[in-house]
Phi, psi and omega in degrees: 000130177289149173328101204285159183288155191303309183311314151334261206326306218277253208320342198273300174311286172329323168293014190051038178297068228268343174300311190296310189287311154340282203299323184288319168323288194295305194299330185244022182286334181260354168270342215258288177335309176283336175301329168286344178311331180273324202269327194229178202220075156121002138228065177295317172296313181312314208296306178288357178268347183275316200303297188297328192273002148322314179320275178337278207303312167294359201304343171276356157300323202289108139305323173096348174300311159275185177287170181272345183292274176300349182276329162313303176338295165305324171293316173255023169273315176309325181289325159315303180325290188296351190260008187240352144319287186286004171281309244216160161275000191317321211301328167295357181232039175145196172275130191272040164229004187258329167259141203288189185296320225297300226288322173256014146115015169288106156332168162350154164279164198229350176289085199294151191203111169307323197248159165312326197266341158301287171318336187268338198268285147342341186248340172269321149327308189273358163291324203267165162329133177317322201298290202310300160346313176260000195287297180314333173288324188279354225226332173233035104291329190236345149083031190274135179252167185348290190321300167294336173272008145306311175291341195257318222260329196044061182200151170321141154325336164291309205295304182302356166297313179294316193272330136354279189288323166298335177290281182338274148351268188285006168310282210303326171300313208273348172299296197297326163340327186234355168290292167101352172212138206285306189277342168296320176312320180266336200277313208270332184249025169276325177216080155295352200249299169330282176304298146010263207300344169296290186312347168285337178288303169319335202271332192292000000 
């Protein structure tokens, strides 16, 4: 029998298929991990158990107009959110996407990373807006083009374009911030899409 499709899997699982839930859990269990790795700094398993049964719970929602991918996604950026609402007082001074992890209180990063330009790049992510953050993680960890972080983002595809390249932009500002020597600063944001897929690989 061939790979059944995420939408299957997903009505099967809602009819109280727990094999069928089973089976989607394991397929998207290491990008949705990784999407919390970076962000938070030591309940990434809580975060990610929560994200499926958000799934479950949203399943009458899935249109099938976008992937099942992005529609994970989106839940677990809504759920990022919401862990970083009850930690923190940000919902009072703004938008919590306007301020980094670093900026609401996430300790260390929990992601290990051997070379220097890894560690300045894992340390400069959790520096810039959270929004940015997560654009950036889906768009050279998960290889998501505009369109879908548009779609996880709930905003146009122009937009999500705009925000790529500004996300970038201040990547690059907060590296040399945190690099602390001028040839790691450069090494590190001359090829971000490199160092990037090393750390994705460590992550899978």
């Amino acid at each position: 029998m061939g790979v059944r499709p995420d939408e299957a899997l997903l009505s099967e699982w809602k009819g109280g298929d727990r094999r069928a839930g089973n089976e989607l859990f394991q397929r998207h269990f290491e990008p949705i991990r990784r999407f919390f790795s970076n962000k938070t700094d030591g309940e990434v398993a809580e975060l990610v158990q929560t994200t499926f049964v958000r799934c479950l719970d949203a399943a009458d929602r899935f249109e099938g107009r976008a992937s099942f991918r992005t529609f994970l996604f989106a839940i677990a950026n809504n759920v990022l959110r919401e862990h970083y609402r009850a930690r923190t007082k940000a919902r009072k001074q703004g938008d919590l996407g306007d301020m980094s992890v670093v900026d609401m209180g996430a300790g260390p990063s929990t992601v290990l990373a051997g070379k220097r330009e890894q560690q300045v790049l894992l340390r400069a992510l959790r520096r810039i807006p959270m929004r940015d953050q997560v654009i950036l993680e889906l768009y050279y960890w998960e290889k998501l083009t505009a369109g879908q972080i548009g779609e996880i983002m709930d905003v146009p595809e122009d937009t999500a374009r705009s925000r790529i390249r500004n996300g970038k932009k201040r990547l690059k500002l907060a590296i040399e911030k945190v690099a602390g020597e001028p040839g790691v600063a450069a090494s590190t944001a001359n090829d971000l899409e490199g160092w990037a897929e090393q750390i994705r690989l460590q992550l899978q």
